[in-house]
C-alpha positions in Angstrom: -26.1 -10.7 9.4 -27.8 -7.8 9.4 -27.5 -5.4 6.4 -28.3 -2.4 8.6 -25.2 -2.4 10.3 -22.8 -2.6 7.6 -20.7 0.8 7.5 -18.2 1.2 4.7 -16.7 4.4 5.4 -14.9 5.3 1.8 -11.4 7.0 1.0 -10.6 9.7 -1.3 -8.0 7.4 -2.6 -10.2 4.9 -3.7 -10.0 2.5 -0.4 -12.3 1.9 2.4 -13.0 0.4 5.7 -15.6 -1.6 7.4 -15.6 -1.7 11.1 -16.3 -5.2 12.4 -18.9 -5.7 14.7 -20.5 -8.1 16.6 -24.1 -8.4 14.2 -21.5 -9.2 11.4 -19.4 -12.1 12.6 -20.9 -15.9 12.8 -20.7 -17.9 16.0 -16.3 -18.7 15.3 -16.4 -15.2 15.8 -15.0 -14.2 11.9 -16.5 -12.9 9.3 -18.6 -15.5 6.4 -17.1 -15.5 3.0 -20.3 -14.1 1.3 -20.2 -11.4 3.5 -16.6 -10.7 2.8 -17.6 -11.0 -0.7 -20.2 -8.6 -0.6 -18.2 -5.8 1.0 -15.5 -6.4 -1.4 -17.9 -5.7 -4.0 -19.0 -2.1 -2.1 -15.4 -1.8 -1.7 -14.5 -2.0 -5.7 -17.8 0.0 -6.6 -16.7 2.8 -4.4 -13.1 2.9 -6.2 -14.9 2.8 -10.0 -17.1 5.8 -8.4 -13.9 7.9 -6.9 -12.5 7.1 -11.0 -15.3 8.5 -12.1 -16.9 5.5 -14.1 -19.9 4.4 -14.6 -19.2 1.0 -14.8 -21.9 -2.4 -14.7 -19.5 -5.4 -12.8 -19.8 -9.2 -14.8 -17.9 -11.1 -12.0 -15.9 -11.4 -8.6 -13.9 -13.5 -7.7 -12.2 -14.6 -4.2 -9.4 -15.4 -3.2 -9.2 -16.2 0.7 -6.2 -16.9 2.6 -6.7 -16.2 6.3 -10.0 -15.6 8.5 -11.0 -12.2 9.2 -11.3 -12.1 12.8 -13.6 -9.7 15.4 -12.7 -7.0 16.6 -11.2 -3.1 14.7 -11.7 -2.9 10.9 -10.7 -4.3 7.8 -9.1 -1.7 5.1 -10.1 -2.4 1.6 -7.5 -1.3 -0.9 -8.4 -1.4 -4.8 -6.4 -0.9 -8.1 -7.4 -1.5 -11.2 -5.2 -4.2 -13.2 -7.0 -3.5 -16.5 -9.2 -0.4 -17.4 -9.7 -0.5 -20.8 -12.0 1.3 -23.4 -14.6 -1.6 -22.6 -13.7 -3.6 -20.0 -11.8 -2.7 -16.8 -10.1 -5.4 -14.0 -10.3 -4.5 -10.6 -8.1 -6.1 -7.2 -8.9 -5.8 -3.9 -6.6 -6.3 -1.2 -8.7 -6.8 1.9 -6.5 -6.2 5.3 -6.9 -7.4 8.6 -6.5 -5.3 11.8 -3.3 -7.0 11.7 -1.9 -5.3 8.7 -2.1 -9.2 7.3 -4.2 -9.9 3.6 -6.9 -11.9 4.8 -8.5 -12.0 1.4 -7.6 -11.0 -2.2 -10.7 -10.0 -4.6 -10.6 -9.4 -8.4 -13.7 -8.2 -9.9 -14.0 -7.6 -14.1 -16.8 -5.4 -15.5 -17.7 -3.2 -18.4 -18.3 0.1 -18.7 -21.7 1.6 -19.4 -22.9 2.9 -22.7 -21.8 6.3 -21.4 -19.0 5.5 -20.2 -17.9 4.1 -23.0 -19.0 7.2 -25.4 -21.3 4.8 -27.2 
């Protein structure tokens, strides 16, 4: 994979979407989980940035259920679960073309020392 060609094009809602092409995919023609986990992790970084945090993430964790084929884009949609004084919880629902989940990603962070007022 190339990092070059990665495009997340961001939301004002907090989402985003990565076209998928060619440079990205292995030879089965789908996407490798570590590079679905790395653009989940754009994906949730974006949102904490449209929420206006300044946030440093501890872990991510992924859930995958289905291949992410070639071919269109897949929509990353965030929410946080938690977002507390300290420490916030953040899910991804990764989509296929498809409109199927393909992958669910839950990320837990704190937030910065000014973020937090400290």
């Amino acid at each position: 994979m190339d990092p070059k060609i990665v495009r997340v094009i961001p939301h004002a809602d907090g989402s985003a979407r990565v076209d998928l092409v060619p440079g990205l995919l292995n030879s089965r023609g789908t996407l490798h989980g570590g590079v679905l986990m790395a653009l989940a992790q754009l994906a949730q970084e974006h949102s904490c940035r449209v929420a206006s945090l300044q946030v440093r993430p501890l872990r991510l964790n992924v859930t995958y259920l289905r291949p992410a084929s070639g071919g269109g884009s897949l929509e990353f949609r965030s929410a946080f679960v938690r977002r507390g004084r300290r420490l916030w919880t953040l899910r991804t629902e990764i989509v296929r073309p498809d409109g199927v989940t393909a992958a669910i990603a839950t990320g837990t962070g704190t937030m910065s020392a000014a973020a937090a007022g400290a």
